[in-house]
N, C-alpha and C positions, 0 to 999 in steps of 0.2 A: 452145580458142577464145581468143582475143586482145578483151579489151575495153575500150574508151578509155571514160572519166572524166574528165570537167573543163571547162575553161570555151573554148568555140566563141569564136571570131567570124568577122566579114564585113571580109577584107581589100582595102580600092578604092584602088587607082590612078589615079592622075591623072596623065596625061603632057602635060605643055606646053612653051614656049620663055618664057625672064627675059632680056627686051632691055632694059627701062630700071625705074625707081626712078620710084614715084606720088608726082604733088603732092599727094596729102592727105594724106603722114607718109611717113616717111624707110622705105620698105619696098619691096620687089620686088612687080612686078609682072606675075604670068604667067600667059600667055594657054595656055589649052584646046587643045589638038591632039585628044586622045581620052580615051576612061578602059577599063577592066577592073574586073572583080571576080575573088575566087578567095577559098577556103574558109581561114579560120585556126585560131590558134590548137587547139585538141583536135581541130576537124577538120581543119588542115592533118594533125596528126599521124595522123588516121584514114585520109588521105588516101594518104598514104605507105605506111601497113601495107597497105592493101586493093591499092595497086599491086603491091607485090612480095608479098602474103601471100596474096592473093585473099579470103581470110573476114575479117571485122572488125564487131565493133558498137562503136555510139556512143553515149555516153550524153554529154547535154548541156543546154542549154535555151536560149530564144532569148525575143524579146517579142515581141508581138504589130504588130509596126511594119512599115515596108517593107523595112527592114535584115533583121529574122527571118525574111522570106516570103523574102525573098530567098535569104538562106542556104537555106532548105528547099528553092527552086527547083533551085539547084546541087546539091545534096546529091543531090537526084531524078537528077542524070543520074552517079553515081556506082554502084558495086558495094556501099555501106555501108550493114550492117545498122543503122537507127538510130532512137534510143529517145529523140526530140527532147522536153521537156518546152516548152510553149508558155505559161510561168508569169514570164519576167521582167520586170524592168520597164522594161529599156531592153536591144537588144542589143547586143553589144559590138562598137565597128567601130572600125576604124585606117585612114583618108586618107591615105595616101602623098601628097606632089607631088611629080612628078621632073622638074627642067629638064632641057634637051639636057645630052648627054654621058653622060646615066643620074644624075645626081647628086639625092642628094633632097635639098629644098629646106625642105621641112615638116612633120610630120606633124600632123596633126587625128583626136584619140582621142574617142568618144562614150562612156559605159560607167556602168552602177548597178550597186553591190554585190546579188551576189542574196543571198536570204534563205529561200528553202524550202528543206524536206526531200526534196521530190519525184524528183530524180532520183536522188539516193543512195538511195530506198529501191525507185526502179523497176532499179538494180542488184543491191541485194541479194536480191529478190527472181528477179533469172535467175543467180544466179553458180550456179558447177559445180565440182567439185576440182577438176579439172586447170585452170581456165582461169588465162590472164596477164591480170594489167589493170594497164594504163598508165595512170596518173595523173598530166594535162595539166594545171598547175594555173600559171594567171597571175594570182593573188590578185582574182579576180574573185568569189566568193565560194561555187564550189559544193564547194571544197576546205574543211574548216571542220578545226580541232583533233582533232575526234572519228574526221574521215572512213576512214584509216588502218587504227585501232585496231578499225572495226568489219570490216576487210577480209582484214587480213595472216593471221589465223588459218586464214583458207578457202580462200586460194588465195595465188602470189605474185605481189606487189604492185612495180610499178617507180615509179620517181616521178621527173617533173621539175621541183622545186621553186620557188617562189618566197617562202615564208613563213616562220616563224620554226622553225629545225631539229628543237622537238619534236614537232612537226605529223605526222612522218613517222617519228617511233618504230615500230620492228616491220618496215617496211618490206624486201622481197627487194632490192632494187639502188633507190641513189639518185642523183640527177646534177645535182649543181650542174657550173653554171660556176664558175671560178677567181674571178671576184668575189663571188658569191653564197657561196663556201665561207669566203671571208676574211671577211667581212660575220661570220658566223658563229662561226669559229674564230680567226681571225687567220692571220699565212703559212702557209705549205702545206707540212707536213712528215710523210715516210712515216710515221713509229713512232710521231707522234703519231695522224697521222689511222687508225690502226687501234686505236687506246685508243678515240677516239671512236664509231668504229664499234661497238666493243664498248659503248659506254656507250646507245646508243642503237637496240641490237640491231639492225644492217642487216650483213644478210651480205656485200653487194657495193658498194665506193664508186666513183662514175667522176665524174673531176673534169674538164673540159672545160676548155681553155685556149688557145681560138682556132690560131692558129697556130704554136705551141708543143704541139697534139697534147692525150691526153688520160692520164690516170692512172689506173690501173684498180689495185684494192688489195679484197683478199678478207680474212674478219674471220679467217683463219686465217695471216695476214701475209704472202702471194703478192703480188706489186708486179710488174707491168710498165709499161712508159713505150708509148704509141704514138705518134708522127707520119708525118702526107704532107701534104707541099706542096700547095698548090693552086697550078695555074698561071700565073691572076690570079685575085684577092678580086676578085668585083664586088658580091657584096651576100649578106649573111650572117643575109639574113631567113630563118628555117624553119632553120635548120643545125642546133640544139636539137632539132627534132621529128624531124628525119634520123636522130640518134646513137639515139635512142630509139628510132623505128622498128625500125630496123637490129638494135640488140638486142635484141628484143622478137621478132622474125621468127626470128631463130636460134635465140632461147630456146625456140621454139616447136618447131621443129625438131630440136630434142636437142642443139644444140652448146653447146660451153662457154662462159663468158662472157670469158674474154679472148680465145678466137676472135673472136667475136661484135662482141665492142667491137675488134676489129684493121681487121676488114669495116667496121664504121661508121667509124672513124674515113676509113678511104678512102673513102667514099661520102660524108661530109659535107663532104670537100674537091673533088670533082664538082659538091655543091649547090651553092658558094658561089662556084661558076667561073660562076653565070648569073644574071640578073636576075629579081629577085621570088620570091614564096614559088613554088617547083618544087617538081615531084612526083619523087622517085628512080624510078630502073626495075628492074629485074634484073640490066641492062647497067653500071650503078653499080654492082652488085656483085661484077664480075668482077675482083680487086684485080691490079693488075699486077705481073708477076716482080721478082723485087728483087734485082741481082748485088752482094756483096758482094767487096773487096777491098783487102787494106792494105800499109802499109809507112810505109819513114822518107820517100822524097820528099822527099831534101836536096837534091841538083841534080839538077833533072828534064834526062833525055838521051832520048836515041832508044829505050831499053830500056821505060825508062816510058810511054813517049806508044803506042809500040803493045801494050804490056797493056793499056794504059788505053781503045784500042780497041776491042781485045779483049774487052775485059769490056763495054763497054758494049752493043755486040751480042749478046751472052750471056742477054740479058732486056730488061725495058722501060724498067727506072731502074737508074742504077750512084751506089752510095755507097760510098766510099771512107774507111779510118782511116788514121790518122797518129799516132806515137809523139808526145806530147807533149815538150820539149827535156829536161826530167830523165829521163826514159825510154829517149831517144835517148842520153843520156849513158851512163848503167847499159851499156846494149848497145853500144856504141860507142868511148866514151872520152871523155875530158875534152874533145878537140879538138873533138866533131863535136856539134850541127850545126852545117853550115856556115849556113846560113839559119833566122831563127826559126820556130816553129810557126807564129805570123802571115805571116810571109813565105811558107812552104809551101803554108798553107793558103789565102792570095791567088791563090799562082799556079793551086794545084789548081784552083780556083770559077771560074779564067778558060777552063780548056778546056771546050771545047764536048759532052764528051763523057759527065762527069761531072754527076750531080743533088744530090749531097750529100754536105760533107767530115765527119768528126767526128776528133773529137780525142779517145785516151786514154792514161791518166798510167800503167796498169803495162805491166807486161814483154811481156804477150801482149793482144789486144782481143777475147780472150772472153765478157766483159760485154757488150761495143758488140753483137758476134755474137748473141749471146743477146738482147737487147732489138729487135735490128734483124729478127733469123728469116728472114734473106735464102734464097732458093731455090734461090742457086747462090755458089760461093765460086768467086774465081779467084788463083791465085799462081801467079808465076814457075816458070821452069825447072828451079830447084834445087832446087823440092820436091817428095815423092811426094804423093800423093793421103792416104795416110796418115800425116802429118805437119805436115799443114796446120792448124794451130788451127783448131776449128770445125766440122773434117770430119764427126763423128757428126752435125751441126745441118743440112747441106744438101750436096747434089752440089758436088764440086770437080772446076774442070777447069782442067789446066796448059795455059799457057802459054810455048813454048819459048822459052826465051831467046836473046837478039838478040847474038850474036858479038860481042867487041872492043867494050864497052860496059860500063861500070862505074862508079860515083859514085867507087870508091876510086881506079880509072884515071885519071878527071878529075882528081880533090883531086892525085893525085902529079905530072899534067904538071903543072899549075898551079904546083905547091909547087921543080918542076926550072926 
C-alpha cells in the first residue's frame, strides 16, 4: 500500500480581467469572472497516486475553518483512503489570481505552523512492511526532524523535501529540485552527490531541474540524465507531486527506479503543458517512441532531408546527434567541417521534422544512445543493422541511400 504524509492544503483560484490601476495606490485592479478550488499540496500528491494507482491513504490534518471543511468536502468525492486529523490551527490555503491570458497576478497564502504529534502517530500506528509512504512535506509543520527516522526502518520512505537535508536521513529516494539541492550542497556534481548520499544514507537521489529533465543517481554510483520537452510550459503548479507520484506507482509495481523516474519525467512534462494543479491519468503514462539518429550534417543535401524523414516517422519524437567540430575533425580531416556545430546544429532545429539536436565530442554517440534509450535507431544505406553504434540498445532500421548524393560530392564540385 502507498501512504501519503505531510502537509495538505486547499488550492483556490480566482480568475478575473486587470484593465486599469486603483486610485487608492499605484496597484492593479481585477475584477472577479469566477473562482475554483482543487486539493493541494499532500493531497494534490494523493490525488495523483489514487488516479493512476487506484489504492492510497492519506495522512494529513486540516483546522477546523471553512478552508478544512472544505478540503474534506472534496476529498469526499475522491477514491482516497484518508486519515484527516481535524487538530490545526489554521489550514493551509494558496489564492492564486489569474488575469486573462492565464497569467498569475498574485498569490495570497494563509497558513500556521502545526504543532502536534497526532497524525504521525495515526500512521505509525497502520504502517505494514511492504508499504511505500511518500512524504509531502512544504515546511508546514507535520514533517518535524524526528519524522523520517521513526519511519525508514519499517518500510521505504520517498520524500519530497523542503527543510534542512538532515531531516530526511535514512530516507529510500529523495527529490529535491535543482534549487533546493544547491540551497543545500552547493552546484550539482555526479561524484559528489553520491559521497553525499552515502553520508546521509539515502539509497536513490532525483534532482529535478525543470526543463533541463531530472538526475537520478543510486548510492551505488548508476547516474542517468532524463529529459522531455514539454510543448508549451503553462504552469508548473503540482509538476513536484507528479515526479512523485509517478515513482511511487511503479515502485509499487516492482519496477525499477530509473524506469520509474524515465515515466515520470514524461508525465511531468504532460502536467505542466495545462493550467492549474492537474490530475495525471494513465494516458500520461504512455511515454512516446523516441527515434534516434546521427551523423556529421555538414551540408545538409537531398540524402539527409529524407532520412531525416524517414526517421521521424519511425516513432513519435526524432532526436538527432551530431559530431562535435574536433570530432568531426579526428574522422574527417583537418578540412572538414565545412560549417560549425552551431551552424549544423541551427539548421538541424529548423526542420520541421526533428524534436531534439545534441551534440557529442567522441568518436561514436554511444553515451548520447545510452542516456537517450531510444526505441529505434535509424542510419543510412551504408550500414548493416549490425554495425550501427547502438544496435544491442534498440531496433535499427536502414535507410536506403539516395543515388548521386554526397556531402564529399558537393565539397568537390564546389572546390572544381
Amino acid at each position: 500500500m502507498i501512504k501519503i504524509y505531510g502537509d495538505i492544503m486547499l488550492d483556490r483560484w480566482v480568475y478575473g480581467s486587470c484593465d486599469r490601476v486603483s486610485p487608492e495606490a499605484p496597484v492593479i485592479v481585477m475584477k472577479e469572472d469566477n473562482y475554483s478550488y482543487s486539493i493541494g499540496g499532500a493531497g494534490n500528491l494523493a490525488t495523483n497516486l489514487c488516479s493512476i494507482n487506484g489504492k492510497v491513504e492519506l495522512y494529513s490534518c486540516v483546522a477546523g475553518d471553512k478552508e478544512g471543511y472544505k478540503l474534506l468536502d472534496l476529498l469526499k468525492d475522491t477514491a482516497i483512503d484518508n486519515h484527516i486529523s481535524v487538530d490545526a490551527k489554521m489550514t493551509t490555503t494558496k489564492t492564486r489570481f489569474i488575469g486573462q491570458g492565464g497569467q498569475q497576478v498574485l498569490r495570497w497564502d494563509r497558513e500556521r505552523l502545526y504543532q502536534s504529534d497526532n497524525v504521525i502517530e495515526k500512521l505509525l500506528d497502520n504502517i505494514k512492511k511492504d508499504d511505500i509512504i511518500c512524504i509531502s512535506d512544504y515546511a508546514k509543520g507535520t514533517v518535524k526532524a524526528n519524522t523520517v527516522q521513526q519511519l525508514f526502518r519499517k518500510c521505504k520512505v520517498l520524500v519530497d523535501p523542503k527543510q534542512h537535508e538532515y531531516f530526511y536521513d535514512g530516507a529510500y529516494l529523495v527529490k529535491p529540485n535543482m534549487k533546493e539541492y544547491k540551497n543545500w550542497f552547493g552546484e550539482f556534481d555526479e561524484i559528489d552527490a553520491t559521497n553525499i548520499m552515502r553520508k546521509h544514507n539515502w539509497q536513490w537521489l532525483v534532482v529535478t531541474d525543470g526543463a533541463n529533465g531530472m538526475h537520478v543517481l543510486c548510492e551505488d554510483t548508476r547516474y542517468k540524465h532524463f529529459k522531455e520537452p514539454a510543448n508549451q510550459i503553462v504552469d508548473v503548479t503540482g509538476a513536484g507531486d507528479t515526479v512523485l507520484a509517478v515513482i511511487a506507482h511503479f515502485l509499487d509495481k516492482g519496477k525499477d527506479v530509473f524506469e520509474a523516474c524515465e515515466i515520470a519525467c514524461y508525465a511531468s512534462a504532460r502536467a505542466v503543458e495545462r493550467q492549474g494543479t492537474t490530475v495525471i491519468t494513465k494516458s500520461d503514462l504512455k511515454k512516446r517512441s523516441v527515434v534516434w539518429t546521427n551523423g556529421v550534417f555538414d551540408v545538409l543535401h537531398k540524402g539527409h532531408l529524407e532520412l531525416l524523414k524517414f526517421a521521424s516517422k519511425q516513432g513519435d519524437r526524432l532526436i538527432v546527434g551530431i559530431n562535435s567540430d574536433a570530432s568531426v575533425k579526428r574522422l574527417k580531416g583537418e578540412h572538414r567541417p565545412i560549417n560549425t556545430v552551431e551552424e549544423r546544429k541551427a539548421q538541424l532545429e529548423s526542420l520541421p521534422w526533428i524534436d531534439q539536436v545534441m551534440i557529442f565530442d567522441e568518436d561514436t554517440p554511444i553515451q548520447k544512445i545510452e542516456s537517450v534509450q531510444p526505441d529505434i535507431i535509424v542510419k543510412g544505406g551504408d550500414y548493416v543493422p549490425a554495425t550501427v553504434v547502438g544496435n544491442e540498445l534498440a531496433e535499427v532500421k536502414i535507410f536506403p541511400t539516395v543515388q548521386g548524393v554526397s556531402t564529399s560530392k558537393i565539397i568537390g564540385k564546389i572546390q572544381q
